[in-house]
C-alpha positions in Angstrom: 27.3 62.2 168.7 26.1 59.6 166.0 25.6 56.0 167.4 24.5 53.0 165.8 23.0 50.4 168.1 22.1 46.6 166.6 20.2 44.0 168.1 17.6 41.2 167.9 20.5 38.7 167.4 20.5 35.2 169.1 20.8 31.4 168.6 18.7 29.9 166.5 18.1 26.4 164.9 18.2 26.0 160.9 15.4 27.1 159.6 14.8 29.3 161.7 14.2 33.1 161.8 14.9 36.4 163.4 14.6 40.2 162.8 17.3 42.4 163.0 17.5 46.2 164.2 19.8 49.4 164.0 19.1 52.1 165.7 20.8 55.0 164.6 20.8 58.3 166.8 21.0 62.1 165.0 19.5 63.6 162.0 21.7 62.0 160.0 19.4 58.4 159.2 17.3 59.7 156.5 19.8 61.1 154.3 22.0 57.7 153.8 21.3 55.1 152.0 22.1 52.0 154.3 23.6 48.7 154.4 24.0 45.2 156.4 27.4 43.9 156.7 28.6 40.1 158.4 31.6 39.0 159.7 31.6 35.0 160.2 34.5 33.7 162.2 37.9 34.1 160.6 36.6 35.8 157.6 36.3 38.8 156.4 33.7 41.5 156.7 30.9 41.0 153.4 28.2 42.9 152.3 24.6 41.3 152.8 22.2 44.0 151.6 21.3 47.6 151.2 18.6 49.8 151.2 18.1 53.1 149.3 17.2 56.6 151.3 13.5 56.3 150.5 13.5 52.7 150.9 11.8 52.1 147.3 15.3 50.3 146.3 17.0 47.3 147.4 19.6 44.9 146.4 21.1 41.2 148.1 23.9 39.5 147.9 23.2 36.8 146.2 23.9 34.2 149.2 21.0 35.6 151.4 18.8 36.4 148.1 15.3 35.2 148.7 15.7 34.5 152.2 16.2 38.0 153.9 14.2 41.2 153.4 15.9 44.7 154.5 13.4 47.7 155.7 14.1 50.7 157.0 11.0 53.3 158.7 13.0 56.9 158.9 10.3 58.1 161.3 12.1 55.8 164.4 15.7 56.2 162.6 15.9 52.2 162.8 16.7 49.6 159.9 15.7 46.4 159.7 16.7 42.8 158.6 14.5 40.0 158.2 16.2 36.6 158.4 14.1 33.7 157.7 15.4 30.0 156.7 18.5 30.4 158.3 21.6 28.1 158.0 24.5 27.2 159.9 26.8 29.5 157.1 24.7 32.9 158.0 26.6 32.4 161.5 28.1 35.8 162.1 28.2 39.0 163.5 26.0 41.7 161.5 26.8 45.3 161.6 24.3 48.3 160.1 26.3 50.9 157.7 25.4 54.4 156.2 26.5 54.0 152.7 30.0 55.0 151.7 30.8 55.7 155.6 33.5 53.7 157.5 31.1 53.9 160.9 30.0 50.3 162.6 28.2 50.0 166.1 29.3 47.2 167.7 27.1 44.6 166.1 24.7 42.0 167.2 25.5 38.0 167.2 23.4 35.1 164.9 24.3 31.9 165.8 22.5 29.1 163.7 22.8 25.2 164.9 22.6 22.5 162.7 
């Protein structure tokens, strides 16, 4: 019933940029606030950044601070991630989150080259 869909991942060289997307299907969109998650190859899973409902509040962890920008527009139900000057260490796979919830699509893939 509720799906989350990511994309907009890719290989890129550092320095580089991309935008991310979620797409998340139901009512449900609006009334979470949301995060990005990573998982870089034999690591665990960490928290990148988070949006509130409204989208007036935001918050970064501080490895990606000044660097990416998170958005969300509840009238398509899609959040967003702006990646710009990207480095070989934001390789990963990033996931889209409703706050508090243990629900993951199946990710997209960001592959930065040195």
């Amino acid at each position: 019933q509720v799906q989350l869909v990511e994309s907009g991942g890719g290989l890129v060289q550092a320095g580089g940029s991309l935008r991310l997307s979620c797409v998340v299907s139901g009512r449900l969109f609006s009334n979470y606030a949301m995060n990005w998650f990573r998982q870089a190859p034999g690591k665990e899973r960490e928290f990148v950044a988070s949006i509130a409902r409204s989208g007036v509040s935001t918050s970064y962890a501080d490895s990606v601070k000044g660097r990416f920008t998170i958005s969300r527009d509840n009238a398509k139900n899609t959040l967003y991630l702006q990646m710009n000057s990207l480095k070989p260490d934001d390789t990963a796979v990033y996931y889209c989150n409703p706050h508090g919830l243990e629900l993951w699509g199946q990710g997209t893939l960001v592959t930065v080259s040195s």
